[in-house]
C-alpha positions in Angstrom: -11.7 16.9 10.0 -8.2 16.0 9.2 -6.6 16.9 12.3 -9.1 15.2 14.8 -8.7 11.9 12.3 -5.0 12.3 13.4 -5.5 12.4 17.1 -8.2 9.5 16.8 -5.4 7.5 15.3 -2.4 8.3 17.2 -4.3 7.5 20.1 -6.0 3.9 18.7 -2.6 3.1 18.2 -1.1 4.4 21.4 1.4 6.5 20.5 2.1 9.4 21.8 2.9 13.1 20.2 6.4 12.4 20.8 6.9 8.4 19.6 4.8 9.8 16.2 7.8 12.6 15.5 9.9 10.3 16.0 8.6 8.0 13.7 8.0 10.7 10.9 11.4 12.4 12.1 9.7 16.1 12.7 9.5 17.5 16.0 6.9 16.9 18.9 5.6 20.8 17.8 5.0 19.6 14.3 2.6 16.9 15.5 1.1 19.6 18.0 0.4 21.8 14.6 -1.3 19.4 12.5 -3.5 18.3 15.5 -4.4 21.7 16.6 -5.3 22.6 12.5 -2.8 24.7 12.7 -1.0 23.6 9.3 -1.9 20.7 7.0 1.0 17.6 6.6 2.4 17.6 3.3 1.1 14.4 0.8 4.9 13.3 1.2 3.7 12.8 5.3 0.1 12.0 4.5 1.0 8.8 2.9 3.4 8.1 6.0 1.0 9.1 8.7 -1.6 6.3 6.7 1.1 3.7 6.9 1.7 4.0 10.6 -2.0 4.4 11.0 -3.0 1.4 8.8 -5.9 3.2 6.9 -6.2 4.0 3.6 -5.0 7.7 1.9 -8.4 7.9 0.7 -10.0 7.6 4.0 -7.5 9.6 6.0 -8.2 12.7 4.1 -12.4 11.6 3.4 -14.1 14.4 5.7 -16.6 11.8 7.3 -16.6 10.4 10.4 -13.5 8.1 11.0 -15.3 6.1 13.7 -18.5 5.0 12.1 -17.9 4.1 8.8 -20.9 2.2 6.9 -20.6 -1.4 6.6 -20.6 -2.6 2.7 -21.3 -6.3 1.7 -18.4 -7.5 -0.6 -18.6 -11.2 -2.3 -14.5 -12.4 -1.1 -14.2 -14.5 -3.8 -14.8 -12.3 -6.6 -13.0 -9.7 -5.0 -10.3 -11.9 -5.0 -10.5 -13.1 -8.5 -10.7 -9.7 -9.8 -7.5 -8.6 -7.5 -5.7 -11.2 -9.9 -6.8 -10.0 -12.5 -5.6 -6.6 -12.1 -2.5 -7.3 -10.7 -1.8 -9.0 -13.7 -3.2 -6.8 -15.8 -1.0 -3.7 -14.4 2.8 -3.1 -13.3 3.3 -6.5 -13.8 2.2 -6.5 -17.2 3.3 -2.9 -18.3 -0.1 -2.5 -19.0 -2.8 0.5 -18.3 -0.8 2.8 -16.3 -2.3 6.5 -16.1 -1.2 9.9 -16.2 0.1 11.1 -12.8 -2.9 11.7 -10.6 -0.4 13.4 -8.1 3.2 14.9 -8.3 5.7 12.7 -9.2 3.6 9.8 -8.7 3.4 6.6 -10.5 -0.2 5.7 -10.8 -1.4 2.5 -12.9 -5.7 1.3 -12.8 -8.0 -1.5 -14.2 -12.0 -1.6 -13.9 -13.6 -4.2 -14.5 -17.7 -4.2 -13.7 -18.2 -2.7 -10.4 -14.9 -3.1 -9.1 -12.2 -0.3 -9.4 -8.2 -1.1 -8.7 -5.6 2.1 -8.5 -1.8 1.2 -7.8 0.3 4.3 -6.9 3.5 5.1 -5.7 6.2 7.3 -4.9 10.3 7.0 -5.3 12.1 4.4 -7.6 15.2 3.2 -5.0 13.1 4.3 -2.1 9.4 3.7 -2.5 5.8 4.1 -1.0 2.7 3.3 -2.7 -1.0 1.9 -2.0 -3.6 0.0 -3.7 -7.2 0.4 -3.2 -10.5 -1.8 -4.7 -13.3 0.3 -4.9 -16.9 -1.9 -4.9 -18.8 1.4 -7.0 -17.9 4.3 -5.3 -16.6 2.7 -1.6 -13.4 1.1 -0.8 -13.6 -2.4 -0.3 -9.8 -3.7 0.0 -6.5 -1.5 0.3 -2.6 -2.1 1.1 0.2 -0.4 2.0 3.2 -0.6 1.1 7.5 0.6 1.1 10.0 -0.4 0.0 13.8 -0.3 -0.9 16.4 -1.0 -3.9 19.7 -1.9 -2.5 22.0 -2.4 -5.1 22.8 -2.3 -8.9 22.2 -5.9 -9.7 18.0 -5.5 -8.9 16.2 -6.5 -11.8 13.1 -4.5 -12.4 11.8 -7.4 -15.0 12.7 -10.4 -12.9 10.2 -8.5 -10.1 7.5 -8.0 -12.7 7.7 -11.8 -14.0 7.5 -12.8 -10.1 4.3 -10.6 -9.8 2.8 -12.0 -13.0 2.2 -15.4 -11.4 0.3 -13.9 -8.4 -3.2 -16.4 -7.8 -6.3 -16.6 -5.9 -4.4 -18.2 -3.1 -1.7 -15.6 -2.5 -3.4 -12.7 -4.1 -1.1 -9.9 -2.3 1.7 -10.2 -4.2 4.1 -13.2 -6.0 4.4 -16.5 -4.9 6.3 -17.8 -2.5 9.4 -18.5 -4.1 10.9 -18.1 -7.4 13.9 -18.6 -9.3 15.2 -17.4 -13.0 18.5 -18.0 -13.2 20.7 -16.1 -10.4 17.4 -14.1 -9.2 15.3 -15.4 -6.7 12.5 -13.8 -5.1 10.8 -15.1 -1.9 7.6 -13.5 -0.4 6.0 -14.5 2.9 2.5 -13.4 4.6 1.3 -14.0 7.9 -2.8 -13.4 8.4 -5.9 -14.1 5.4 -7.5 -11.7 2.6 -9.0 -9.7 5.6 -6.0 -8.5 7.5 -2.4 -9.1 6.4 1.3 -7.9 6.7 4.4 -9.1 4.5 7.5 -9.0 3.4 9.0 -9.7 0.1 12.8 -10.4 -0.8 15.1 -10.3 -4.2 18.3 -12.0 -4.2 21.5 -11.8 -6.8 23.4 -14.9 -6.4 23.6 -14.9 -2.5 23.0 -11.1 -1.6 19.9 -9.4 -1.2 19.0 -6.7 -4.2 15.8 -5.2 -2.5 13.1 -5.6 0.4 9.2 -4.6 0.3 6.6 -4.4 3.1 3.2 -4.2 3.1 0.0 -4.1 5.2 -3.5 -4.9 4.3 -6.9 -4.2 5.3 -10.1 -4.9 3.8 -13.4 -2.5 4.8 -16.4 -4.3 4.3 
């Protein structure tokens, strides 16, 4: 159930009623409601309680058994080839995006053999999303991700060329720095394909235009 998922979570990651309000700015009787069953978080808090948590939307809300999920065999490298691909092959691209799956969402997928890739986010200047791989009908590879525009001079287009030249060695996001004209991006990563956290940077001349952060986790 939902609300024993939450207390599982909270608790894995050692925080207590009161830190998790604070994070999600409700009060500590909010927290107390949604552990008891009382009421269900909105999607809007769903997709932040996953963040915190580091799990995936689709598993948070999956009525299954958080702590014994079955183990699925997944070849890295063509999971990592076809992550590429997709990427590429999506916002970056302005390519196969869907109808909105949820409200106000931005929702973009490719398929391609058994594998499965969904982008979708919320917000334009302030934004939330996730991306999930599903090997057939399990999910293999997710991240998680926010973001913020901070002034005029961000370039939607400069962002999507950066994303375009995303490769097998840095498959998360663009590389690690580049430069068109008075744009730069830099992206940098700490951990491998299995478990990873970065951030990601636009500059205008010498000031910063937008941040991004992001946290990954592969289920096998």
């Amino acid at each position: 159930m939902l609300h024993d998922k939450m207390i599982y979570y909270r608790k894995k990651n050692m925080l207590t009623q009161e830190e998790l309000a604070e994070k999600l700015c409700v009060s500590r009787q909010t927290i107390t409601k949604w552990e008891n069953g009382v009421i269900t978080p909105s999607l809007e808090y769903l997709i932040d309680l996953s963040h915190i948590f580091g799990i995936t939307i689709d598993h948070f809300i999956k009525d299954d058994d958080c702590r014994s999920d079955t183990p699925q065999v997944t070849n890295t490298n063509q999971l990592v080839s076809f992550l590429v691909e997709a990427k590429k092959s999506t916002y970056a691209s302005h390519k196969n995006k869907m109808n909105s799956l949820r409200k106000d969402s931005h929702d973009y997928s490719y398929h391609n053999g058994k594998y499965q890739y969904y982008d979708s986010f919320f917000g334009a200047s302030f934004f939330s999303g996730q991306e999930i791989i599903y090997d057939d009908v399990h999910v293999c590879w997710s991240m998680n991700y926010y973001g913020k525009v901070l002034s005029e001079d961000f370039n939607s287009e400069f962002l999507k060329e950066a994303l375009a030249l995303v490769n097998e060695q840095r498959p998360f996001r663009g590389p690690e720095i580049y430069t068109r004209g008075e744009y730069t991006y830099i992206s940098k990563i700490i951990g491998d394909f299995s478990t990873f956290q970065g951030s990601e940077d636009i500059y205008y001349r010498s000031h910063i235009v937008s941040w991004w952060n992001d946290k990954i986790r592969r289920r096998e």
